[in-house]
N, C-alpha and C positions, 0 to 999 in steps of 0.2 A: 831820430825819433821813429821812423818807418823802419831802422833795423832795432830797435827797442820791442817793438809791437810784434815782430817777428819770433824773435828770441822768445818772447815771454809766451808765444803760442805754442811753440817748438819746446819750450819747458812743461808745460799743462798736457800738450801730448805724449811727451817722453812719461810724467808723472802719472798719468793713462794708463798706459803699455805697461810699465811697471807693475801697478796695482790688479790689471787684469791676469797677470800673466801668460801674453802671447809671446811670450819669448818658448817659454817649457810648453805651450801646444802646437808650437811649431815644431818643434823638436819633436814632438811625439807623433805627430803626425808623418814626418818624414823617415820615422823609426819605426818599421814594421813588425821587428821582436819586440819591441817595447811597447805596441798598440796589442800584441798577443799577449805579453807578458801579464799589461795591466787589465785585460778584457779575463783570460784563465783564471788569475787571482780574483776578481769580481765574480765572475757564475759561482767559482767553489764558493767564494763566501757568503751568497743569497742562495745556496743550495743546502748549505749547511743552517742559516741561520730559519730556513721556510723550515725545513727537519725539523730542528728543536721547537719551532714558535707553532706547529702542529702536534707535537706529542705534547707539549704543557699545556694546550688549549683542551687536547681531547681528554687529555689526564685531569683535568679542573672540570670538563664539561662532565664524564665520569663519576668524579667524588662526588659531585653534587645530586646527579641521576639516583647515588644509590644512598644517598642522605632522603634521599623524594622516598624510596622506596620503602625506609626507614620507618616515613610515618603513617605510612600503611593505609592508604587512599586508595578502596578499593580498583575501581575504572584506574585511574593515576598509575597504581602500584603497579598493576599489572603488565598497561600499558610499557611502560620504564622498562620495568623488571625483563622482559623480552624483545628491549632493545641493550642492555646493560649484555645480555648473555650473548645477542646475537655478534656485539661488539667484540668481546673475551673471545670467542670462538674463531674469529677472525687476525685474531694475533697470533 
């Protein structure tokens, strides 16, 4: 009975451990080219992914400035209009 109760907690624990996977962050922990490997592959990929998620923001923020500028709203237009230029200039 008392080795029953054991077993079955030492089953819930292993199916734990499993689920969590502390087995592969032990490993990675204990593996210093593998904690660089996986940190290098992460900055490049939110270095690259901040790049494009700023040029399509600013490219969309753009289109829209010089649709404003379009409909020709005096104070508006102008306003835009010599942020729109002062943007281009800057690329």
């Amino acid at each position: 009975m008392f080795l029953k109760k054991i077993n079955n907690k030492i089953d819930k624990i292993n199916k734990t451990l499993e689920k969590s996977n502390i087995i592969e962050f032990s490993y990675i922990i204990g593996n210093k080219k593998e904690i660089l490997k996986r940190n290098l592959i992460a900055g490049i990929s939110r270095g690259v992914g901040i790049g494009i998620g700023i040029t399509l923001i600013t490219a969309i923020i753009i289109y829209f400035l010089r649709k404003l500028i379009m409909l020709n709203i005096p104070i508006i237009g102008d306003y835009i209009a010599d942020i729109v230029e002062i943007v281009e200039k800057s690329r």
